[in-house]
N, C-alpha and C positions, 0 to 999 in steps of 0.2 A: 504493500500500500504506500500512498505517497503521506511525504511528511505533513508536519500541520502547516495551516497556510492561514492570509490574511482572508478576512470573508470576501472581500469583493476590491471594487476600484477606490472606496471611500476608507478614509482613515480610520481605527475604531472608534476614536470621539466620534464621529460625523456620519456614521453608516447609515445607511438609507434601508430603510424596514418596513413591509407590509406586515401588519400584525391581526391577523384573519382572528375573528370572537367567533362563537358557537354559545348562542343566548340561551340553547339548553344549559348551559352551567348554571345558572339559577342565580340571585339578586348579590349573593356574597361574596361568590367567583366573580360576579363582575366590580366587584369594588377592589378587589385583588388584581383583576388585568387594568384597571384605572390607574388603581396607585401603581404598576408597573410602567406602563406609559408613562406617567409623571416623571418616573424617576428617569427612564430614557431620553427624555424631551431637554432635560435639565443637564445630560451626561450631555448632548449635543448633538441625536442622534435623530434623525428625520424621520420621524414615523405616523405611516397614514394606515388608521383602523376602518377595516373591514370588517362587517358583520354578517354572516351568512343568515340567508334565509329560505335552505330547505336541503334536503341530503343529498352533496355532491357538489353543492356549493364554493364550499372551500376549496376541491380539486380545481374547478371552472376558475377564483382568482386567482388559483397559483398558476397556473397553465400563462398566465397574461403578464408573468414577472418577466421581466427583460435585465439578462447580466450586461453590468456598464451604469442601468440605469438604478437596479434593484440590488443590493447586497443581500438582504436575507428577508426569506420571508417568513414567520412566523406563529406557529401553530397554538393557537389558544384554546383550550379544550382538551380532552383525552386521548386515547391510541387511537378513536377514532378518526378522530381531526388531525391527528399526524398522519395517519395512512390515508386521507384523500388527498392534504397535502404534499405528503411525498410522491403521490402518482400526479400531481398535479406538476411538480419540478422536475417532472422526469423530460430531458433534452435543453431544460433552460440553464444548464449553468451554474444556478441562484444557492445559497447555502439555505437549511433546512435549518430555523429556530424554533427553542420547545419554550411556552411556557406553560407548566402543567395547572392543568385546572379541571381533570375528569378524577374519574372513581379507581382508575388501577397507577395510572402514570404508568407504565413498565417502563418506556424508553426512556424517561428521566429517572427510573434508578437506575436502569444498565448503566449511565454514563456517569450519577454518581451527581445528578443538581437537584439541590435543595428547594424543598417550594417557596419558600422565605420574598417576598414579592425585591428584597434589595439585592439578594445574590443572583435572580433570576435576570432583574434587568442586571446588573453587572455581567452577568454572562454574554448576553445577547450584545450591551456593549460594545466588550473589553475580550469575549473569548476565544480563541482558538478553531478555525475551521478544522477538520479532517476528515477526507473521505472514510464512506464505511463502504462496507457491502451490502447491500439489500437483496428478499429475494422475488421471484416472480410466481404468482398459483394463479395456471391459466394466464399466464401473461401481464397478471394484477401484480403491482408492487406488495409488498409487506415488509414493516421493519424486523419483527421480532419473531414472530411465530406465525404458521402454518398448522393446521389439526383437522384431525378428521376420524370419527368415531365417537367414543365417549364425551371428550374433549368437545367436538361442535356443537354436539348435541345440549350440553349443560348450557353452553355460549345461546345457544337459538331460543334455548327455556324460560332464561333466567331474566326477571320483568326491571324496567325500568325501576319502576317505584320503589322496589326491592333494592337496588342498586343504590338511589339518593339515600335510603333509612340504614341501610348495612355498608354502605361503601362493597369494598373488593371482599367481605364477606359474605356478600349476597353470592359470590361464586360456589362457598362452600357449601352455604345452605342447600344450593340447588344442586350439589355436584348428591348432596345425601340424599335427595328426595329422589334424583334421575338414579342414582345405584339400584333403588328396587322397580324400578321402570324399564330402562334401556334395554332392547334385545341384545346388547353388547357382538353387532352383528361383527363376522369375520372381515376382514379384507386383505386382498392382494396386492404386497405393497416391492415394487422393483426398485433400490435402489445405484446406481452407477454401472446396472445389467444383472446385479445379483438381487435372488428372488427371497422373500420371506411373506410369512403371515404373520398379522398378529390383531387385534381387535381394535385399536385406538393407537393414532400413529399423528404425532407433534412434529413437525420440522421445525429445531430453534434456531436462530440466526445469534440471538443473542443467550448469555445464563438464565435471565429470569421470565418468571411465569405468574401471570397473577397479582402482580404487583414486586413484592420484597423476596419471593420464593423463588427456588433454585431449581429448574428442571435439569437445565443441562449444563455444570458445571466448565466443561471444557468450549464453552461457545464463545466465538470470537468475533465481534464484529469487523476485526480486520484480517478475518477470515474467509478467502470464499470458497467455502463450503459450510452445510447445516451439520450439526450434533440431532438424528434423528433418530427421535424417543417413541419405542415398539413396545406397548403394553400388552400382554398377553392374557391377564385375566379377567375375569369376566365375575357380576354380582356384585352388592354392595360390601363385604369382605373385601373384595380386590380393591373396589373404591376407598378405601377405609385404610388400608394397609400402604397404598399410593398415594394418598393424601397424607397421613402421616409422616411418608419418608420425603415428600414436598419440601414440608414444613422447613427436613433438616438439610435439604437439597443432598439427598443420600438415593433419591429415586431407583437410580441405575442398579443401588448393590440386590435389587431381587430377585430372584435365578429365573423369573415371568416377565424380564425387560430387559429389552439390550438398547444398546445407544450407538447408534452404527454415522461415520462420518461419510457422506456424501454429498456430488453438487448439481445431483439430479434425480429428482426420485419421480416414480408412476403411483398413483393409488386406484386402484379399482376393487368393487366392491357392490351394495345394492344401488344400485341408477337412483339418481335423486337424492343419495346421502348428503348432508350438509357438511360443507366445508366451511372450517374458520379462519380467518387470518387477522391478529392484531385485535383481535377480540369483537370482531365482527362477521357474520354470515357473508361471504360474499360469494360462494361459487357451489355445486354439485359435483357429486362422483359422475365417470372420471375425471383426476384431474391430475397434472404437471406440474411440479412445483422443481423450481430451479432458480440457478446464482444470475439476477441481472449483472451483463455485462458493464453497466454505467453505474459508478459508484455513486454515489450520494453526500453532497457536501454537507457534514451536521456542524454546527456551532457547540463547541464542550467548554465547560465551565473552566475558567481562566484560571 
């Protein structure tokens, strides 16, 4: 990967920032992305906010960032709003900034920034560009993870409302209610030409899962290839036992999961399976999941 670099053509006092809002964050997150603007505005930094108003939104103003004119554009909201964003800068150039303001954050723990609204804008700022590697399911970007089985399935279940009252424990709830539900159906999963099965299959890009938790310990984003996590049991017991070694990001040591490195896998399985990426439904079995060749410029905490 290449070293770190400046974000753009503007100085970091001076960078020029789209800072895209997602008004589902609710009254409080937006007095958090205010007071961030503020303090950017005062660092010396040009910034014009955008507010989305419908899904997909965000991808449509990123898509419209021009390098030279835009140094970074900046995702306000959850992995949601970072994954339309990042498919939204894919060709422009522009560096990818987080200010986290959803229910999981993951990609602002992988990289290790505080939600603190002063170290946030300091980041976006003063930080550090450096490409990552992202990947593609079905030709879709994703920062962090890819799933499919167990795993989409809780993702597709698990309600709003639950989400704002529990945060990123609304995932566990529903991971406990889907163990005695799920047909914990098979599937056929090909990675780099080699064949396996296994019931619920994660491609991570990055360590974490869920917010602070550890699926796949050796994931790199200046890696390209995934750490792709093959769960083989099935029942609320497996859920329970896989959940718990989550927690300690020990998932791998089960003799029912392997963690196989590839930079292309196949999954197939029952037609219509849902697939997750980034903690969103976004595709069906079958599906392709692979290393974009265009790295991704992230802004990392300075």
């Amino acid at each position: 990967m290449e070293k770190a670099e400046s974000a753009g053509s503007s100085p970091a006092s001076s960078r020029h920032i789209i800072a895209i809002f997602n008004p589902a964050a609710g009254r409080n997150r937006r007095q958090r992305f205010d007071e961030i603007v503020t303090l950017l505005r005062k660092a010396g930094c040009n910034v014009t906010v955008r507010v989305t108003e419908r899904p997909g939104h965000a991808e449509e103003i990123a898509r419209g960032a021009k390098a030279g004119e835009i140094d970074i554009v900046a995702a306000a909201g959850g992995d949601g709003t970072i994954n339309e964003v990042v498919n939204g800068l894919r060709g422009t150039g522009v560096a990818l900034g987080i200010i986290p303001l959803g229910t999981a954050n993951v990609v602002a723990d992988e990289i290790g920034l505080k939600k603190d609204p002063a170290t946030v804008a300091r980041t976006l700022a003063e930080g550090l560009v450096k490409p990552i590697h992202v990947g593609l399911c079905n030709g879709r970007r994703f920062v962090m993870m890819a799933g499919v089985g167990f795993d989409a399935n809780v993702v597709a279940r698990v309600s709003l409302a639950l989400k704002k009252v529990l945060g990123p424990l609304a995932y566990v709830w529903t991971a406990g209610v889907q163990g005695f539900r799920d047909p914990f159906a098979a599937c056929d999963v090909i990675i780099d030409g080699a064949a396996y099965k296994s019931v619920s299959v994660v491609a991570c890009n990055g360590r974490r899962y869920g917010g602070p938790f550890t699926a796949a310990p050796d994931a790199n984003f200046a890696d390209d290839s995934f750490q792709v996590v093959l769960m083989k049991g099935r029942g609320p017991l497996s859920v329970t036992r896989y959940g718990a070694a989550l927690l300690v990001g020990k998932v791998g040591l089960w003799p029912d999961v392997d963690i196989i490195t590839g930079r292309d896998v196949a999954i197939a399985g029952t037609a219509g399976q849902a697939v997750q990426a980034d903690g969103d439904i976004i595709a069906a079995l079958p599906v392709r999941i692979q290393v974009d060749p265009e790295p991704v410029r992230l802004v990392y905490p300075a």
